[in-house]
C-alpha positions as a Markdown table, in Angstrom:
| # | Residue | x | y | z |
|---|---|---|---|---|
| 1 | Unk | -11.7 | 1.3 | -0.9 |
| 2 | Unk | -10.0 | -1.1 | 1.4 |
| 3 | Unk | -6.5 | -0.5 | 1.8 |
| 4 | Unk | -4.2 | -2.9 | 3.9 |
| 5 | Unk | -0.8 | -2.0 | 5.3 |
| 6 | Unk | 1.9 | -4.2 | 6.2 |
| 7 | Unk | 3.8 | -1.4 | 7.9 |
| 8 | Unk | 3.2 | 1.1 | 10.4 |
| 9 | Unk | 0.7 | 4.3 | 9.2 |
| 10 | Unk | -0.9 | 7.0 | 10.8 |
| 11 | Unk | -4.5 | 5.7 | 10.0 |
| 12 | Unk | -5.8 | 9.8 | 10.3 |
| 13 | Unk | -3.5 | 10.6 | 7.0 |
| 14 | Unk | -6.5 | 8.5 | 5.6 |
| 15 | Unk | -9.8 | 9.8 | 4.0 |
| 16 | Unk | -13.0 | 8.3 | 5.8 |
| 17 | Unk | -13.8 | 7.0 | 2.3 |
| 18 | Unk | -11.3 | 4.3 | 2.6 |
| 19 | Unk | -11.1 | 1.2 | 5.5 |
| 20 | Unk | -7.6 | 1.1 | 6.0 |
| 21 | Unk | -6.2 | -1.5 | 8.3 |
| 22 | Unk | -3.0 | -3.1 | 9.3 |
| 23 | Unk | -2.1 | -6.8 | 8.6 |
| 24 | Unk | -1.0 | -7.9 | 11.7 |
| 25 | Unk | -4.1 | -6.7 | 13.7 |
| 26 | Unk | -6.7 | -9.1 | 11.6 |
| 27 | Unk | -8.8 | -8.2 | 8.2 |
| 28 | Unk | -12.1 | -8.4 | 7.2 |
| 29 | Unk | -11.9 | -8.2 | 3.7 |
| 30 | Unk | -9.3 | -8.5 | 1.0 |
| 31 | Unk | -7.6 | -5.5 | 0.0 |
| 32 | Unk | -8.1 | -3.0 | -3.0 |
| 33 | Unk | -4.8 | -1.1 | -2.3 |
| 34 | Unk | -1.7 | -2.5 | -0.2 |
| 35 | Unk | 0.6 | -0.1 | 1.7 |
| 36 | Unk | 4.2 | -1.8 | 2.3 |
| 37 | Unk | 7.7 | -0.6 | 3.3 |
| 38 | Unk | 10.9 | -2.1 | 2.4 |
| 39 | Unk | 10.9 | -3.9 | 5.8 |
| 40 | Unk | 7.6 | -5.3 | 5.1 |
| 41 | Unk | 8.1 | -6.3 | 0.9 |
| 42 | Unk | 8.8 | -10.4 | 1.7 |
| 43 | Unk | 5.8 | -10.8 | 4.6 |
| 44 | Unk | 3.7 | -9.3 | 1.7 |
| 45 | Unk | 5.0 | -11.2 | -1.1 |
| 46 | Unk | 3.8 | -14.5 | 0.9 |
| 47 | Unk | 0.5 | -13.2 | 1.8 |
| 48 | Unk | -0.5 | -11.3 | -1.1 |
| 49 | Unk | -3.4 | -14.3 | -2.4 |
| 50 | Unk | -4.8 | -14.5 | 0.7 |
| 51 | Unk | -5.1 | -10.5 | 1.3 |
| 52 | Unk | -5.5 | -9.1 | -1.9 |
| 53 | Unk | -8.2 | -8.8 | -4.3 |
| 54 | Unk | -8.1 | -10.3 | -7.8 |
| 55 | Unk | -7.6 | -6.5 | -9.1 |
| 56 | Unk | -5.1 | -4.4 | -6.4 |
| 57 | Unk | -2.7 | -1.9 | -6.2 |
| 58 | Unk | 0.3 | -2.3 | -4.6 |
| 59 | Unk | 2.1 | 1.2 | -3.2 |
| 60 | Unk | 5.3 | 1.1 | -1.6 |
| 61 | Unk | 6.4 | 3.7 | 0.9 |
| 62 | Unk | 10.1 | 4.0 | 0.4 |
| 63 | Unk | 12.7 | 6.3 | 2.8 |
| 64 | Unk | 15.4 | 7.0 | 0.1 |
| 65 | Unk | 17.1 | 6.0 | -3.6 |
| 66 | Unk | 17.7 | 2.4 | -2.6 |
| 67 | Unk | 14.6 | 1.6 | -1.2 |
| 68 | Unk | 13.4 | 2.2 | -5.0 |
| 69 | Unk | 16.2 | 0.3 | -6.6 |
| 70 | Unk | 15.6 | -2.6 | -4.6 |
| 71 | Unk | 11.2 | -2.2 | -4.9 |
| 72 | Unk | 11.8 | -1.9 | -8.2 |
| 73 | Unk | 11.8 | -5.6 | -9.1 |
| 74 | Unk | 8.9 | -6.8 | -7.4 |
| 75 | Unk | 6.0 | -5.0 | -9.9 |
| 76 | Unk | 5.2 | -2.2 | -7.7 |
| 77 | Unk | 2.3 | 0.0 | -9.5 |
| 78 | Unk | 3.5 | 3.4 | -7.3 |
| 79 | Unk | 5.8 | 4.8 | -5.0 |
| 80 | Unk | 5.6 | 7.5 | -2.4 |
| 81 | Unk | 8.4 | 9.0 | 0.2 |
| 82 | Unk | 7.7 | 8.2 | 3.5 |
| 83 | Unk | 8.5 | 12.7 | 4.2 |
| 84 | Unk | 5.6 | 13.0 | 2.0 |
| 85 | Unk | 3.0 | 10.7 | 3.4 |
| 86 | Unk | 0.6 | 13.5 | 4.2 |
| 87 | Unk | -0.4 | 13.3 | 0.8 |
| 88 | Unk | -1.2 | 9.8 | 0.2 |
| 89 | Unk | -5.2 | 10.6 | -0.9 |
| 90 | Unk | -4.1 | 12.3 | -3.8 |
| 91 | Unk | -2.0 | 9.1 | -4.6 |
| 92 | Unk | -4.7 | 6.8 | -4.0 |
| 93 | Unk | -6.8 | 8.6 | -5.9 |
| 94 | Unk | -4.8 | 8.8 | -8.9 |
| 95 | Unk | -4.2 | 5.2 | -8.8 |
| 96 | Unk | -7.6 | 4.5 | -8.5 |
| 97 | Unk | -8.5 | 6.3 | -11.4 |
| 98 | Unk | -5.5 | 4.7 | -13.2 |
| 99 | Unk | -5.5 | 1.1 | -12.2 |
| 100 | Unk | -8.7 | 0.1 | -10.1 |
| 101 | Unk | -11.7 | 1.7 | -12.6 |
């Protein structure tokens, strides 16, 4: 899977299964899954046709309770704490499963 991220990741939290790369530094292909922070929601919002895949999965990485309220109305499909980012694969596995089969 390709995953994109408007926001700042430690790539090695990543599987070798999935390309991960980050917006700003240039893409070669549109994106299965999209990693975004409340800092990053708008630049993504305005980008999204041109990055994204027909069929994608948006995940937000959120730092507290109102990072969630205000994610909450832009269609997010899942959610993970930025504390527990170390577990991300087991996230993008579930929503692959869920969403992207």
């Amino acid at each position: 899977m390709n995953i994109i991220t408007f926001c700042e990741i430690d790539e090695s939290l990543f599987d070798n299964e999935h390309k991960v790369e980050h917006f700003h530094s240039g893409l070669s292909e549109k994106a299965d899954i999209i990693i975004i922070n409340i800092d990053s929601i708008f630049e993504f919002e305005e980008n999204k046709s041109e990055v994204c895949k027909e069929k994608y999965v948006s995940v937000a990485m959120i730092d507290d309770e109102e990072d969630y309220d205000a994610f909450k109305n832009f269609g997010i499909d899942a959610w993970i704490k930025a504390s527990d980012l170390s577990e991300v694969n087991g996230l993008l596995n579930l929503v692959k499963k869920r969403f992207l089969t």
